[in-house]
C-alpha positions as CSV (number, residue, x, y, z in Angstrom):
1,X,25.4,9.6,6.7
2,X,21.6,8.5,6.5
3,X,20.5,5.9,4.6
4,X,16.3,6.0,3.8
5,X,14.4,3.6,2.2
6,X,10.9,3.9,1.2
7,X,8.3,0.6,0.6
8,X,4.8,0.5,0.5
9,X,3.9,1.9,-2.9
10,X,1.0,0.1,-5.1
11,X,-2.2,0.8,-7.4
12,X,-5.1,1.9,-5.7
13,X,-8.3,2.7,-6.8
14,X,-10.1,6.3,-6.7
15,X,-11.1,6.9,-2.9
16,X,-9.2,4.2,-1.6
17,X,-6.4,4.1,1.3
18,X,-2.7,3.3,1.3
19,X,-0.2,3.8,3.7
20,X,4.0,4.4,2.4
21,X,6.9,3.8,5.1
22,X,10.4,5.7,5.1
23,X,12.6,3.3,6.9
24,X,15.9,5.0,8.3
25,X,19.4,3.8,9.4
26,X,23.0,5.3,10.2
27,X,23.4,8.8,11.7
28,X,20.0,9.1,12.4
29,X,20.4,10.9,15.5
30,X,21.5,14.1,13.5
31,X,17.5,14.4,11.9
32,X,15.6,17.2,12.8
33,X,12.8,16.8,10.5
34,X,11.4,14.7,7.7
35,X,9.2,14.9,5.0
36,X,7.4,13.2,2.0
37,X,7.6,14.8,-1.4
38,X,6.0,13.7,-4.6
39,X,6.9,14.3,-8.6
40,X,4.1,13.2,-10.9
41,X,4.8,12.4,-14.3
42,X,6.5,15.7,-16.4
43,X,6.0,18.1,-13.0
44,X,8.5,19.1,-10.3
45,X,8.7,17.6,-7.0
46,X,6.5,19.3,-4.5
47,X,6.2,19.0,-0.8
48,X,3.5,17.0,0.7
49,X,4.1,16.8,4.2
50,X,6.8,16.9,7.1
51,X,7.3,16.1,10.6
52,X,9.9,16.7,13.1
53,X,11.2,15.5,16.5
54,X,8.6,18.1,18.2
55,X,9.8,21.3,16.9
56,X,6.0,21.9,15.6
57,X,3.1,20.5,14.7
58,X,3.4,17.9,11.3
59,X,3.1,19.9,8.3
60,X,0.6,19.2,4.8
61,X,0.1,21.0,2.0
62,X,-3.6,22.3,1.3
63,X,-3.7,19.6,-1.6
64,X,-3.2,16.8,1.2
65,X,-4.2,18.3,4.4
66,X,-7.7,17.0,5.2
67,X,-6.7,13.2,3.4
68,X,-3.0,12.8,4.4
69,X,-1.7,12.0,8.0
70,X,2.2,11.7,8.4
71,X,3.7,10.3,11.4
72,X,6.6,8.6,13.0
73,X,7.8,6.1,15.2
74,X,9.7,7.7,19.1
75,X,13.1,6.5,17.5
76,X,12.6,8.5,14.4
77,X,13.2,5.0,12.4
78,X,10.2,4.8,10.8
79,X,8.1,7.3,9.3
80,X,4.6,6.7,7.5
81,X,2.0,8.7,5.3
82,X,-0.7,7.5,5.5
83,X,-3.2,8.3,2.6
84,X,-6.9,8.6,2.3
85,X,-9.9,9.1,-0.4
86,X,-7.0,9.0,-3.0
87,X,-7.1,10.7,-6.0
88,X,-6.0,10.3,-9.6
89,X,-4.2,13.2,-9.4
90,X,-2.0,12.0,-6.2
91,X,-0.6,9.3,-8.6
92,X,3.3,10.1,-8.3
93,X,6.7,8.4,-6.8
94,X,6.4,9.7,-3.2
95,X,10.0,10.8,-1.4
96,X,11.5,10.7,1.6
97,X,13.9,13.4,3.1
98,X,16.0,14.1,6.0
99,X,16.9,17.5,6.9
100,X,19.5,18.3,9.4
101,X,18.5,22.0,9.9
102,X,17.4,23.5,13.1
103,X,14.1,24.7,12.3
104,X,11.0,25.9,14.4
105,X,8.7,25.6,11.6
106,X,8.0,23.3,9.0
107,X,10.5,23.3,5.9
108,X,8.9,22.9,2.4
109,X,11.6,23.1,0.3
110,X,13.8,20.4,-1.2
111,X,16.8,22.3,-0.6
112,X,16.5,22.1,2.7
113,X,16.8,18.3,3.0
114,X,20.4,16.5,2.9
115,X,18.9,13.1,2.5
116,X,16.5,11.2,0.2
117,X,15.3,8.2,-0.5
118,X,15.1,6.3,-3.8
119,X,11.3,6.7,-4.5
120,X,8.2,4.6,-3.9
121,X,5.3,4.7,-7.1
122,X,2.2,5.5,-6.2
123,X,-0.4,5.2,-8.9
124,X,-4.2,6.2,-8.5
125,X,-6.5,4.5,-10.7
126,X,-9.2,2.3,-11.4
């Protein structure tokens, strides 16, 4: 079992900078990647970003790519997304995920991840 927790969530204004955390415990040795998703209000969870123990390169999607930087501690305890020149439209409780699957490339769907967290709110507004 993994446990993940998420913290760092807040109110930020328009073009302002936050930075959420994904703290793990248990089996964590079994993790191949991770990843942040986020479900706004009334639309599916989508994929933001994903990272793995060196696999390949950390993953974004093209809404987040040139603003969003994921990243991890060596132990794979701790990972972070850190976001920049926010926008209203990023407001949304952010996710992290665990997947156990064997993968040379970066996996952007949900299914593929065993583990969650419970949610961090992120809300973009002044």
């Amino acid at each position: 079992q993994v446990q993940l927790v998420e913290s760092g969530g807040g109110l930020v204004q328009p073009g302002g900078s936050l930075t959420v955390s994904c703290a793990t415990s248990g089996h964590t040795f079994s993790i191949q990647s991770m990843a942040w998703f986020r479900q706004a209000p009334g639309k599916d969870r989508q994929f933001v970003a994903s990272i793995s123990r060196g696999a390949y390169h950390p993953a974004y999607a093209v809404s987040v790519a040139d603003r969003f930087t994921v990243s991890r501690d060596s132990g794979y305890t701790t990972i972070y997304l850190q976001m920049n020149n926010l926008k209203p439209e990023d407001t949304a409780v952010y996710y992290c995920a665990a997947s156990l699957v064997h993968s040379l490339v970066a996996l952007p769907g949900e299914g593929d991840y065993a583990y969650w967290g419970q949610g961090t709110q992120v809300t973009v507004s002044s």
